[in-house]
Kinemage of the C-alpha trace (Angstrom):
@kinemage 1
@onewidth
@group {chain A} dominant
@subgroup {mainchain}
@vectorlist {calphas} color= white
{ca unk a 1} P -10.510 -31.811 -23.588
{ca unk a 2} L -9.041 -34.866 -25.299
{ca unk a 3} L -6.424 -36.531 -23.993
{ca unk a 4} L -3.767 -35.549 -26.412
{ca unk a 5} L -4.979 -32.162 -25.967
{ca unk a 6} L -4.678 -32.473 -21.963
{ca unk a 7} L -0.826 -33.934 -22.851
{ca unk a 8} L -0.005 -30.549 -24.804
{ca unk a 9} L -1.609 -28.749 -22.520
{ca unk a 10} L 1.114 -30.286 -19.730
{ca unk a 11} L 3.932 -30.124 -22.004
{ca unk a 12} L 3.605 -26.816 -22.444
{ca unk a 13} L 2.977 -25.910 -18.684
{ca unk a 14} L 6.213 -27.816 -17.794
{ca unk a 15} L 7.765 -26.027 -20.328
{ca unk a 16} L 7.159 -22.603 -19.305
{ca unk a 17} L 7.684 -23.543 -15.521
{ca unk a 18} L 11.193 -24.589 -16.609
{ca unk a 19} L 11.488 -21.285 -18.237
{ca unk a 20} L 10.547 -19.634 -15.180
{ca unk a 21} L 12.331 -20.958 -12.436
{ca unk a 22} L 16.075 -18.874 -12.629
{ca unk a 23} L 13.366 -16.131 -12.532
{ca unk a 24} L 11.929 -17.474 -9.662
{ca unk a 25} L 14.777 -18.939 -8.005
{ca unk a 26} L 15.871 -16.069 -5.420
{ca unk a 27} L 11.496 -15.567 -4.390
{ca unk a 28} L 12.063 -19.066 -2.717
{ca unk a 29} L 11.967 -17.943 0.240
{ca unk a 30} L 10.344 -21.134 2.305
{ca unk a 31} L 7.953 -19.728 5.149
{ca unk a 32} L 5.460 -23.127 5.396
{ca unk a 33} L 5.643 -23.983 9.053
{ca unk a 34} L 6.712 -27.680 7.635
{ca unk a 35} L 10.249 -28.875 10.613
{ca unk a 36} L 12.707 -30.040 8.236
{ca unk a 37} L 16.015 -31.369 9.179
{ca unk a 38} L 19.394 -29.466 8.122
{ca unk a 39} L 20.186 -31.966 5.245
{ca unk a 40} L 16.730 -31.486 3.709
{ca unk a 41} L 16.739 -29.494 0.793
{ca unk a 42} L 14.970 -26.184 0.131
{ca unk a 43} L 11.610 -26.893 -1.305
{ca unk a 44} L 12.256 -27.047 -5.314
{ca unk a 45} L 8.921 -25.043 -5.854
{ca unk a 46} L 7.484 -21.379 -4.828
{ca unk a 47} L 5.210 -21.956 -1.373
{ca unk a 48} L 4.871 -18.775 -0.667
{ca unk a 49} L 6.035 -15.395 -1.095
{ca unk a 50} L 5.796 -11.955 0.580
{ca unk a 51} L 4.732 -8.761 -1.451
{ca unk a 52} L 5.208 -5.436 -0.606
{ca unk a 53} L 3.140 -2.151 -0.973
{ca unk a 54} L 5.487 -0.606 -2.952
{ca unk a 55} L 4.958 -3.672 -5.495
{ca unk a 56} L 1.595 -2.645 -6.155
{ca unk a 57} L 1.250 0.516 -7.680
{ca unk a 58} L -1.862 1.230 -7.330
{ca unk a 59} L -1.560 0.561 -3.466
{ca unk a 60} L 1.108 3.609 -3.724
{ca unk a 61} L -0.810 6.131 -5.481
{ca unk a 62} L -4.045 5.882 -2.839
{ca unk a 63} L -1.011 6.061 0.318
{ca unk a 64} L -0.364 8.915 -1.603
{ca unk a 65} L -3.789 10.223 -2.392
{ca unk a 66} L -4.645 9.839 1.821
{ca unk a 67} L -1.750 11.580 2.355
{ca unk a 68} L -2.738 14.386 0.143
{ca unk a 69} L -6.149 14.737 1.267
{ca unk a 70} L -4.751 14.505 5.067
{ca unk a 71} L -2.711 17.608 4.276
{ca unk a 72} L -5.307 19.713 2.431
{ca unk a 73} L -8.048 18.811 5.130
{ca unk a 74} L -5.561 20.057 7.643
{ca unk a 75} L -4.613 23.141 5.615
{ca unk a 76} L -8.124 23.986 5.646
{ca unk a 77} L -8.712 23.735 9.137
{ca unk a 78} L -5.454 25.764 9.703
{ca unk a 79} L -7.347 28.761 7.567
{ca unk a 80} L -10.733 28.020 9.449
{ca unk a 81} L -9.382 28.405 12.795
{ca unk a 82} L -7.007 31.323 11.356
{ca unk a 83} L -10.351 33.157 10.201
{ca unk a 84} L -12.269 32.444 13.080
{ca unk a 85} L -9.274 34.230 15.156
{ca unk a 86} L -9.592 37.020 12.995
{ca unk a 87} L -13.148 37.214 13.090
{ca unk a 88} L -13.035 37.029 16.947
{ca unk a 89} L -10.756 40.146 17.149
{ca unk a 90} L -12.554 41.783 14.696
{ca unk a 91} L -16.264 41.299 16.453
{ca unk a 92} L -14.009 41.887 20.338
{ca unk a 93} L -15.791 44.503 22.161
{ca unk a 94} L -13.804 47.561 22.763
{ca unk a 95} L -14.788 50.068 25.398
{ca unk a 96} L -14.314 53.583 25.235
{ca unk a 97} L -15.551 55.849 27.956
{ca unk a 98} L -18.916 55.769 27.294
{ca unk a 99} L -19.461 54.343 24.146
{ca unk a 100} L -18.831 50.775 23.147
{ca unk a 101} L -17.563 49.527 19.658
{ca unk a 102} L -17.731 46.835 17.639
């Protein structure tokens, strides 16, 4: 890149930084483990920031996709166990006098 473009390229970086930082302002949240003193400002620039799951859609609709195949894996074993029962008292022996029964 030539050096005037490398100069428009910065221009317009600074440019849309400026732009950006009201929107950024209030993410400044400053969680470096840098000791500053009382009278030192907040840093003027974004360090770091915390994001959380419900920021990232995608992150919501698998929690809710487990969640979904948690229950119907669980509803299934409900009707499992709920036809074994009834195949157990269905197959239970039952004695008569002399005869026995299925």
């Amino acid at each position: 890149m030539s050096t005037k473009g490398k100069q428009c390229l910065q221009v317009a970086v600074d440019f849309i930084k400026e732009q950006l930082k009201p929107i950024v302002q209030r993410l400044l949240d400053d969680k470096t483990q840098i000791k500053r003193g009382k009278a030192e400002p907040r840093l003027p620039y974004l360090t770091c920031m915390t994001v959380e799951h419900e920021e990232f859609p995608w992150v919501i609709r698998a929690m809710k996709r487990e969640k979904r195949v948690a229950e119907d894996a669980k509803k299934a074993e409900e009707a499992a166990r709920r036809r074994a029962a009834e195949d157990n008292a269905d197959n239970m022996l039952l004695f008569d006098d002399d005869e026995m029964h299925y």
